[in-house]
N, C-alpha and C positions, 0 to 999 in steps of 0.2 A: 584059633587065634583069640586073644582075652584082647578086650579094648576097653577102653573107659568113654562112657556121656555124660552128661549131665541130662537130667532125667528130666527138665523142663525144654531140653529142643525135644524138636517134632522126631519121630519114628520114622527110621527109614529102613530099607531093605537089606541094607549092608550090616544093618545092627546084630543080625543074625538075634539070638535070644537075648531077650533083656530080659537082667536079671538085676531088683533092686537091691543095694547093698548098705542101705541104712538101715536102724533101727526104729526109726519115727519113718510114716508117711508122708513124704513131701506136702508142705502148706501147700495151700489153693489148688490144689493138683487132683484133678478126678480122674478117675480109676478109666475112663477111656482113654483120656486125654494121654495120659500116662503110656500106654497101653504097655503094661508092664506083664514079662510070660511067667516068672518066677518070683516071689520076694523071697530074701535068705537075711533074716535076719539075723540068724546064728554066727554069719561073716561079718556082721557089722560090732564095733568096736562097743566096748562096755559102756553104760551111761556114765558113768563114774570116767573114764577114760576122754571120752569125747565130751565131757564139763571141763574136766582137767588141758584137752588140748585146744579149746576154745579159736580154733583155727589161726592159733597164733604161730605162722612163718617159724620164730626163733625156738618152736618147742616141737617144730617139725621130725627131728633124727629122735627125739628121747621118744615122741609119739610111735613112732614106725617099731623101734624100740620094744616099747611097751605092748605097740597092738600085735607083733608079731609075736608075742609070749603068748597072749590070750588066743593068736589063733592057733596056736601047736596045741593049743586045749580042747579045740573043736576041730579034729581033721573031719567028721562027716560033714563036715559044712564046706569044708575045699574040696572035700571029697567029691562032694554032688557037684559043684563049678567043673568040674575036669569033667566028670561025667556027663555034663550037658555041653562043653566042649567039644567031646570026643561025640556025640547026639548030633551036636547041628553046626559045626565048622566051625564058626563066629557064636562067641557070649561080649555081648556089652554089657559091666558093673555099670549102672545108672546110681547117681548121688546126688543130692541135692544143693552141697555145698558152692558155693558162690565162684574160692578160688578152684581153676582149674588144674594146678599144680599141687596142693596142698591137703588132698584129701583123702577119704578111709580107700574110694575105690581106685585113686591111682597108686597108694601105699600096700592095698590087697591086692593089685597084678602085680607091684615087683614081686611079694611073696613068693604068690604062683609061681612067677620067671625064674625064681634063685630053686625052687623046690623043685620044678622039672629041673635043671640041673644039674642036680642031685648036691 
């Protein structure tokens, strides 16, 4: 099961593996606190991409869009998300973004969802 957090609540048991899915370190955020099992940077959206979607709601579809080109570019990077899925039951993508709906690691489980699929 892929789930999404936000990488500033607390760690719980249910999280199964957290896995961070930004490209920056969360501010103020220590690496306990965090307690983060994997960082996959290579999942996270291009700088370039993530200036450009500037978490703006209305550029939401063209972002998902965009970011799911750039992840057909790096499947060992979904790669290893499945494979630490199929490791430990539960991966929670942890993001740091503020909205809960609008962000790289709820736009990277649809991915996932539509690619098991097929």
């Amino acid at each position: 099961m892929i789930k999404t957090k936000r990488v500033y609540e607390p760690p719980s048991p249910e999280d199964g593996c957290r896995v961070l899915v930004d490209r920056l370190w969360p501010r103020g955020l220590g690496k306990n606190r965090a307690a983060v099992d994997v960082w996959l940077k290579e999942v996270a959206p291009s700088g370039s991409l993530r200036k450009w979607f500037g978490h703006k709601p209305e550029r939401w579809e063209e972002f998902k869009r965009r970011f799911f080109m750039e992840l057909s570019r790096q499947p060992d990077g979904v790669r290893k998300l499945l494979e630490l899925e199929e490791k430990h039951g539960t991966v929670s993508l942890l993001y740091s973004a503020k909205d809960t709906v609008h962000n790289n690691a709820t736009a990277l489980k649809e991915y996932i969802e539509q690619m098991k699929k097929g």
